[in-house]
C-alpha positions, 0 to 999 in steps of 0.5 A: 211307892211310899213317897211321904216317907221316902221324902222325909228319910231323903230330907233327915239325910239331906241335914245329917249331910248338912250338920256334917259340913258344919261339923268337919267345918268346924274340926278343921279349924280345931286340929293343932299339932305337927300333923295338923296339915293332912288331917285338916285336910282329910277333914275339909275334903269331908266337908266338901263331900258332905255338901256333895252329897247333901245336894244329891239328896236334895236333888232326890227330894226335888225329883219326887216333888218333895221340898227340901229341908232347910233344917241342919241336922243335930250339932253337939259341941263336947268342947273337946277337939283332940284329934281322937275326940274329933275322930269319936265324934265323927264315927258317931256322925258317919253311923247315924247317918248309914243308918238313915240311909239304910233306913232309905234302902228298906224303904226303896227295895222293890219299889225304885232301882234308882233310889234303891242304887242311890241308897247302896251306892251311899252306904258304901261310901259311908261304910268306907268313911267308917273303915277310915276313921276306925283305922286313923284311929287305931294305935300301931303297936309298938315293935 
């Protein structure tokens, strides 16, 4: 098995998961308007999850005797919180990181069913994160 490099794909997902409770953290401070209550929600509800799934990285990276990072993936701050900048930014966070994680699953296929599930189990949900933010940012057109 290619530990080294499993361990450091684990930790790069283990803070891109950390820079996402940051980053919908902060988003959720940011939302203003008359739908401010649900979409601050949606976002604190991602922040939460996003802990989750930092944690269940790391618990990965522990299994295999690895360390877990401390470090906190990449925050760009645009200074620019509409509701559809914040929804930008986050597509752009959720792609990076299902990159990784399939990075993860070529890394794993053949060599561990559990980190190989782990790995598809995750890119599901971050392809459905994606489906979300693309329709909650999709204009209905007007009949």
């Amino acid at each position: 098995m290619k530990k080294k490099e499993i361990l450091e794909c684990l930790n790069t997902i283990l803070e891109c998961e950390l820079a996402g409770v940051v980053r919908y953290t902060h988003y959720s401070l940011m939302v203003f308007g008359h739908n401010r209550i649900p979409i601050v929600k949606w976002l604190r509800d991602q922040a939460t999850e996003s802990l989750d799934h930092a944690s269940l990285a790391g618990e990965h990276v522990t299994t295999l005797g690895g360390h877990p990072s401390l470090k906190i993936g990449p925050l760009t701050e645009t200074h620019k919180h509409s509701v559809n900048d914040i929804m930008n930014e986050s597509l752009k966070h959720e792609m990076v990181q299902l990159e990784n994680l399939r990075q993860l699953l070529e890394l794993t296929e053949g060599e561990s069913i559990y980190l190989e599930e782990y790995a598809r189990e995750m890119i599901c949900q971050e392809e459905a994160h994606v489906s979300e933010i693309e329709k909650m940012m999709r204009v209905q057109p007007k009949t």
